[in-house]
N, CA, C and O atoms as CSV, one atom per row, in Angstrom:
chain,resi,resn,atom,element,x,y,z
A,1,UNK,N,N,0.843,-1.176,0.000
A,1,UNK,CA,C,0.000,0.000,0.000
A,1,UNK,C,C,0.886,1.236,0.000
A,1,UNK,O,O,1.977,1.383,0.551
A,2,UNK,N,N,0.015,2.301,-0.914
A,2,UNK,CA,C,1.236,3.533,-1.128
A,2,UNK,C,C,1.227,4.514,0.547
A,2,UNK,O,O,0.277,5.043,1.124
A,3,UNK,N,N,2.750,4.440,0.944
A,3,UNK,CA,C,2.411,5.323,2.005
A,3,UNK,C,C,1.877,6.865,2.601
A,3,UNK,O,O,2.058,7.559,3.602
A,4,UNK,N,N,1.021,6.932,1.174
A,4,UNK,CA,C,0.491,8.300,1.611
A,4,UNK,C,C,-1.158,8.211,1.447
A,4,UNK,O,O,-1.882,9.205,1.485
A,5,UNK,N,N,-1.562,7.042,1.286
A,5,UNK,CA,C,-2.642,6.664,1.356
A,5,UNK,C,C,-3.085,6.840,3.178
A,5,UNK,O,O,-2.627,6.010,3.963
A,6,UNK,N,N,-4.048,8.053,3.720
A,6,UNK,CA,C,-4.014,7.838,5.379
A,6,UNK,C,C,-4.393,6.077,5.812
A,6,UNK,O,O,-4.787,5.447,4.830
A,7,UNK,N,N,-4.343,5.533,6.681
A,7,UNK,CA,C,-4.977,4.921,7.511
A,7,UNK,C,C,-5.899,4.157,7.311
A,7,UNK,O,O,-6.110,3.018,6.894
A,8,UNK,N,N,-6.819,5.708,7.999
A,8,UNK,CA,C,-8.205,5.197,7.715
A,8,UNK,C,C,-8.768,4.774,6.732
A,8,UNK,O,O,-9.760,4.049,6.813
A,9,UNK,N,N,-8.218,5.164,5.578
A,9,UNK,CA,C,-8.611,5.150,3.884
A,9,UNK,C,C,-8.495,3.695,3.504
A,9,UNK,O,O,-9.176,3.181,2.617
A,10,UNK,N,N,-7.342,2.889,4.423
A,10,UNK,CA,C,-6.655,2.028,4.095
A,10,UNK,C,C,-8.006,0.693,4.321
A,10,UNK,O,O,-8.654,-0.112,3.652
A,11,UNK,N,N,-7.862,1.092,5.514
A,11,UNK,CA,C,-9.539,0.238,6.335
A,11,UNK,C,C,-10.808,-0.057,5.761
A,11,UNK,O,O,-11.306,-1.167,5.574
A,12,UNK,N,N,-11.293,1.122,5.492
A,12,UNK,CA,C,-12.514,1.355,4.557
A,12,UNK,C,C,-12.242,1.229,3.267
A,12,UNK,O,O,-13.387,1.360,2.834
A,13,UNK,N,N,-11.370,1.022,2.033
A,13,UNK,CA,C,-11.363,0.608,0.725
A,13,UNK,C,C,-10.480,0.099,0.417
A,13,UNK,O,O,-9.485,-0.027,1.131
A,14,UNK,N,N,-10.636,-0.463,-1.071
A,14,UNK,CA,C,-9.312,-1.093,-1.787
A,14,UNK,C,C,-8.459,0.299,-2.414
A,14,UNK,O,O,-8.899,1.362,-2.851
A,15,UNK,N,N,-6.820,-0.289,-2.225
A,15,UNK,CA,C,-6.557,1.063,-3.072
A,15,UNK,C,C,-5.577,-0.096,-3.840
A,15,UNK,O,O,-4.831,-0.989,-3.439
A,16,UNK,N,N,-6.006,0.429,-5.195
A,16,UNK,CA,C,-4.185,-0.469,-5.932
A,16,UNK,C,C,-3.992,0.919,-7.125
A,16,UNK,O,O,-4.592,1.701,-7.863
A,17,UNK,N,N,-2.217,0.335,-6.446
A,17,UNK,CA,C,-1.398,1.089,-7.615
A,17,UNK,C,C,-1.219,0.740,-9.013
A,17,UNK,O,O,-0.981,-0.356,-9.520
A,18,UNK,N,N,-1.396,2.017,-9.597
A,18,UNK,CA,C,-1.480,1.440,-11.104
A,18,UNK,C,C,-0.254,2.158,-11.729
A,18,UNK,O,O,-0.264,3.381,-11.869
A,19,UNK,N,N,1.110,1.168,-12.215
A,19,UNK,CA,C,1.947,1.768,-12.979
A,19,UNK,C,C,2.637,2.011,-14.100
A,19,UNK,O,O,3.748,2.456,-14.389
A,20,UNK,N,N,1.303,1.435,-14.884
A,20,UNK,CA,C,1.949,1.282,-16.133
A,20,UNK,C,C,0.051,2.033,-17.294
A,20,UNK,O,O,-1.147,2.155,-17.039
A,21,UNK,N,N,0.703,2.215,-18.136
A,21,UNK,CA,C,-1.072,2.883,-19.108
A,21,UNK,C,C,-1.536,1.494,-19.194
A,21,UNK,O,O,-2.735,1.495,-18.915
A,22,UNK,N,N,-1.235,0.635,-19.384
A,22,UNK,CA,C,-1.556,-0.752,-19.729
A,22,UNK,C,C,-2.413,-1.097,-18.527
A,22,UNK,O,O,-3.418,-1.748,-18.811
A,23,UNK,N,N,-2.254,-0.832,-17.365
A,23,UNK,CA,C,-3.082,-1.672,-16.165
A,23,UNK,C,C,-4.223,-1.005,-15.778
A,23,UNK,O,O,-5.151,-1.517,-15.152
A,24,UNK,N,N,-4.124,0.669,-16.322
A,24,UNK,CA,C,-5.140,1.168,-16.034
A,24,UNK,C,C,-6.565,0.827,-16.161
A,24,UNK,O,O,-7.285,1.130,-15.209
A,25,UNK,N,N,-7.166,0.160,-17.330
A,25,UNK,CA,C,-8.468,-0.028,-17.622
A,25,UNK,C,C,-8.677,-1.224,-17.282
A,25,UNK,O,O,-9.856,-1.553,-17.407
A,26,UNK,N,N,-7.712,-2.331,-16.742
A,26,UNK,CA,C,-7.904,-3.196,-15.945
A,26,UNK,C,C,-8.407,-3.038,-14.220
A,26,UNK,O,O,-9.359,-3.581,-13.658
A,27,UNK,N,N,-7.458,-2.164,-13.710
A,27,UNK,CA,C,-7.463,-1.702,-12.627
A,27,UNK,C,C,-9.161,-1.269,-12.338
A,27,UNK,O,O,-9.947,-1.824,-11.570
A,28,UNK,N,N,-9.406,-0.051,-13.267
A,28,UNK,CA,C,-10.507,0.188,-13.068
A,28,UNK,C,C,-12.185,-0.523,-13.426
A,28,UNK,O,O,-13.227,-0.419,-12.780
A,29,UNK,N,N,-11.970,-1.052,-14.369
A,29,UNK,CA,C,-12.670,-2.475,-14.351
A,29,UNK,C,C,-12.748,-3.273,-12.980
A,29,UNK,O,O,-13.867,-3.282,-12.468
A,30,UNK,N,N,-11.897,-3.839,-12.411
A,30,UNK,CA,C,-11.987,-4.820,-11.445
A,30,UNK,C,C,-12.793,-3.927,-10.033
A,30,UNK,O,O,-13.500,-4.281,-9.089
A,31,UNK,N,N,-12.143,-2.418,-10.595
A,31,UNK,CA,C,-12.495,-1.476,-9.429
A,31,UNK,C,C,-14.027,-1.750,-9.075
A,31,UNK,O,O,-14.510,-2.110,-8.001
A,32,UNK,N,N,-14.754,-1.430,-10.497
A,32,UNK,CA,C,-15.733,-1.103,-10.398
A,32,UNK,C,C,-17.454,-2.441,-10.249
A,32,UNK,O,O,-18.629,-2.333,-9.900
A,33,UNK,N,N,-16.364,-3.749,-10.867
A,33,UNK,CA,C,-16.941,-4.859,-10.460
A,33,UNK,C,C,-16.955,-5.216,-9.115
A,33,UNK,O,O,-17.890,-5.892,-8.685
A,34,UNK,N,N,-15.891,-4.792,-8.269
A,34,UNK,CA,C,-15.668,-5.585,-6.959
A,34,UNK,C,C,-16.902,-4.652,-5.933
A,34,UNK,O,O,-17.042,-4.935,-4.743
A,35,UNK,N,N,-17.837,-3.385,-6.704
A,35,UNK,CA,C,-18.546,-3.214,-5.950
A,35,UNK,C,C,-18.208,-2.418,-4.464
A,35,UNK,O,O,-19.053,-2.193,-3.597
A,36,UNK,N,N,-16.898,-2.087,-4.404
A,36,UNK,CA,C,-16.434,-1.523,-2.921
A,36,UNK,C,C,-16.031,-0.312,-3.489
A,36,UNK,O,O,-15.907,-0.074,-4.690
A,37,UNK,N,N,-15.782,0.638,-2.295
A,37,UNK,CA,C,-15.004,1.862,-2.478
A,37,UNK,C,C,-13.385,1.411,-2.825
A,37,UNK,O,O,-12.662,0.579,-2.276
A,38,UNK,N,N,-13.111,2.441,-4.117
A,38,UNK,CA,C,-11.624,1.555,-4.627
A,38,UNK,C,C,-10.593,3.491,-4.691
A,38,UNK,O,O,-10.954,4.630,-4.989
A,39,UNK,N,N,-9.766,3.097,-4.399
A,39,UNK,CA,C,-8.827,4.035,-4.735
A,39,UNK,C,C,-8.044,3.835,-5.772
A,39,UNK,O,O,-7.533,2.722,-5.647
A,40,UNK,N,N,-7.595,4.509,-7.008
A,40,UNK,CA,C,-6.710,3.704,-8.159
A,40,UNK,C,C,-6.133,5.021,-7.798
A,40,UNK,O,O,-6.672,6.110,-7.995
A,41,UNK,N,N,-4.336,4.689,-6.942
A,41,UNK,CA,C,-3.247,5.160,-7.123
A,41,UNK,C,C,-2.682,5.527,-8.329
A,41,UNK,O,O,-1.622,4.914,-8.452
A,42,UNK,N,N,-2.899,6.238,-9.268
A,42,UNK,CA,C,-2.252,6.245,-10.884
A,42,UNK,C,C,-1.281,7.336,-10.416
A,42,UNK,O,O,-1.578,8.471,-10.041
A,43,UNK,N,N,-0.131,6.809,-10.504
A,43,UNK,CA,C,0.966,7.863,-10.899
A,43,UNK,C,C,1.400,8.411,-12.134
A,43,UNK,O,O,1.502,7.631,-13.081
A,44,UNK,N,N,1.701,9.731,-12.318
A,44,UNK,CA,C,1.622,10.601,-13.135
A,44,UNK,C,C,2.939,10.821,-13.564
A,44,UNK,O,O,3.826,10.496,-12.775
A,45,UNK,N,N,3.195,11.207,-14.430
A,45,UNK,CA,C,4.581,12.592,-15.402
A,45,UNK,C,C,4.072,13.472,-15.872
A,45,UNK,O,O,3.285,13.451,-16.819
A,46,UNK,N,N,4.507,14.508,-15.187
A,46,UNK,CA,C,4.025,16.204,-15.596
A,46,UNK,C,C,4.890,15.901,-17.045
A,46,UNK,O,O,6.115,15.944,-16.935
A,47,UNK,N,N,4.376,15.628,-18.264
A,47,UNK,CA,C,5.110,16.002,-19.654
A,47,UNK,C,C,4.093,16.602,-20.937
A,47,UNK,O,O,3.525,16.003,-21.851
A,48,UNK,N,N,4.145,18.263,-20.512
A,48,UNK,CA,C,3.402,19.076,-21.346
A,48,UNK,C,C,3.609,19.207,-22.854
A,48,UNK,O,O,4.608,19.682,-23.394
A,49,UNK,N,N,2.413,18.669,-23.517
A,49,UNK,CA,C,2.895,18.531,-25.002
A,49,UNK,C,C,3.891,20.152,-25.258
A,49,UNK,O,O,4.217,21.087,-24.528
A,50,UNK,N,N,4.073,19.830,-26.546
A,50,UNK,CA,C,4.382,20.945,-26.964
A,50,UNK,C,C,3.082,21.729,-27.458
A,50,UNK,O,O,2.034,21.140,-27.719
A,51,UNK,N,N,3.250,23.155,-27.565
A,51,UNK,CA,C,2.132,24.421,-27.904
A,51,UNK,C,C,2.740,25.369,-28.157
A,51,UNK,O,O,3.858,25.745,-27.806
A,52,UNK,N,N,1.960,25.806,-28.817
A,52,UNK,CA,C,2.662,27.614,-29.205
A,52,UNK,C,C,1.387,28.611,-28.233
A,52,UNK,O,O,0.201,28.520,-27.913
A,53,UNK,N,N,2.516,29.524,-28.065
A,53,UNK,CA,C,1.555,30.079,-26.516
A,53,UNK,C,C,1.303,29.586,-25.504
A,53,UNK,O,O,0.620,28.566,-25.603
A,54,UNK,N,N,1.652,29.974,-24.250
A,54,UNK,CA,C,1.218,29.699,-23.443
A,54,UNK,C,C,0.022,29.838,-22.128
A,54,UNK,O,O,-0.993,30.505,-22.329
A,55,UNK,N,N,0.183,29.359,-21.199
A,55,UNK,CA,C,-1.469,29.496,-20.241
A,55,UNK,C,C,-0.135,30.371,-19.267
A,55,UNK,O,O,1.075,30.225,-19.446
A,56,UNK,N,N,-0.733,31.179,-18.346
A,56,UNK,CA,C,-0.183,32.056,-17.642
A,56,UNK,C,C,-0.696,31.831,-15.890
A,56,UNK,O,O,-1.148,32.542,-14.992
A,57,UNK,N,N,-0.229,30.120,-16.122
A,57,UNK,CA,C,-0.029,29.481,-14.789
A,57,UNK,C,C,-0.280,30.378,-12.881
A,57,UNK,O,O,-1.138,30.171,-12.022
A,58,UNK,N,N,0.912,31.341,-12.909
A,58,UNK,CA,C,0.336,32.044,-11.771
A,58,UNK,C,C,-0.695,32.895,-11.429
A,58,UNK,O,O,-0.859,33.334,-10.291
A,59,UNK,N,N,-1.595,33.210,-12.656
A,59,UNK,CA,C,-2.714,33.953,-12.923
A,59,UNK,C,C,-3.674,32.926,-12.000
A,59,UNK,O,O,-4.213,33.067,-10.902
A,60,UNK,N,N,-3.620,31.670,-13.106
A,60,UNK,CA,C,-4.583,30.859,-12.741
A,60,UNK,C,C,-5.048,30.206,-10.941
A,60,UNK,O,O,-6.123,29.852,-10.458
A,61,UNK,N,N,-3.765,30.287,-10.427
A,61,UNK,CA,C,-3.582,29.805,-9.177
A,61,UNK,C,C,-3.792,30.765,-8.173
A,61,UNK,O,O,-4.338,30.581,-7.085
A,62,UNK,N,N,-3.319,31.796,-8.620
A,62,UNK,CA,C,-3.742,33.217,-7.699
A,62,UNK,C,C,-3.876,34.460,-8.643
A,62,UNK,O,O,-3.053,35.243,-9.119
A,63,UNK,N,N,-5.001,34.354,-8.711
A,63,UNK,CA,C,-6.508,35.336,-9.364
A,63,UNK,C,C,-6.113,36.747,-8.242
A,63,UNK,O,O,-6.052,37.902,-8.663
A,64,UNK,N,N,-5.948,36.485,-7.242
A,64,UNK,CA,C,-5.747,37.921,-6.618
A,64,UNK,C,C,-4.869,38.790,-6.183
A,64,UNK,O,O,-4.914,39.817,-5.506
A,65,UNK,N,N,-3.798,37.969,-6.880
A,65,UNK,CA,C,-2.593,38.501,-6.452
A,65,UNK,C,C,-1.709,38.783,-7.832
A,65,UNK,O,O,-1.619,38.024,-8.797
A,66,UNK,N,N,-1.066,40.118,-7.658
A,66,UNK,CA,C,-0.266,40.476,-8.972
A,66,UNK,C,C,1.215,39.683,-9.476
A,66,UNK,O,O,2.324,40.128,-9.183
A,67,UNK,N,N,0.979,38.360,-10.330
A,67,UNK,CA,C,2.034,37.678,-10.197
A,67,UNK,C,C,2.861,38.122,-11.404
A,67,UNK,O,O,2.143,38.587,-12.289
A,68,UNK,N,N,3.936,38.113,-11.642
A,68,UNK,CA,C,3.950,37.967,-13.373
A,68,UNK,C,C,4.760,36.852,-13.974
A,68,UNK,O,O,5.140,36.058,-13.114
A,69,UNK,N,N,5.074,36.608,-14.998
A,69,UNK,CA,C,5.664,35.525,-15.385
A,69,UNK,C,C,6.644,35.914,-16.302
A,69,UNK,O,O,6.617,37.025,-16.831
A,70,UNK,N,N,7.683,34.910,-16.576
A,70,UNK,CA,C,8.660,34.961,-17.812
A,70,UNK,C,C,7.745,34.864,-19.132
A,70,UNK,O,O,6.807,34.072,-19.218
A,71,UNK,N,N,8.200,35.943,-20.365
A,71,UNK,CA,C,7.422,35.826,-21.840
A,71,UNK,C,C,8.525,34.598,-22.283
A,71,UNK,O,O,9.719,34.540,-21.986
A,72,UNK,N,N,7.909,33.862,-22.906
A,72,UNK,CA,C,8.384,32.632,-23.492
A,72,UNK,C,C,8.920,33.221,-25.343
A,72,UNK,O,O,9.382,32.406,-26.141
């Protein structure tokens, strides 16, 4: 079990790690047959396609505060 899963979470549902794209629609399949509360651990890679232009990230996160950013 992943150790940042709390405790309690651990008690009350299934959680499985999923680490590969391949296990995913398995994972969640079995999730959703077994009828219980399921956690699917999917670990991630932040890898942003490429784009022209960008989103202006600290805007988005703080709306109220004057952030600015590097022009790309």
């Amino acid at each position: 079990m992943p150790p940042t899963v709390p405790t309690s979470l651990r008690v009350l549902t299934c959680v499985v790690r999923v680490t590969s794209a391949n296990d995913l629609l398995p994972a969640l399949q079995a999730a959703v047959d077994s009828g219980k509360p399921t956690v699917l651990d999917v670990a991630m890679i932040n890898n942003p396609p490429p784009t022209t232009g960008h989103w202006n990230i600290p805007d988005i996160y703080s709306p109220d505060k004057d952030v600015s950013h590097v022009s790309a």
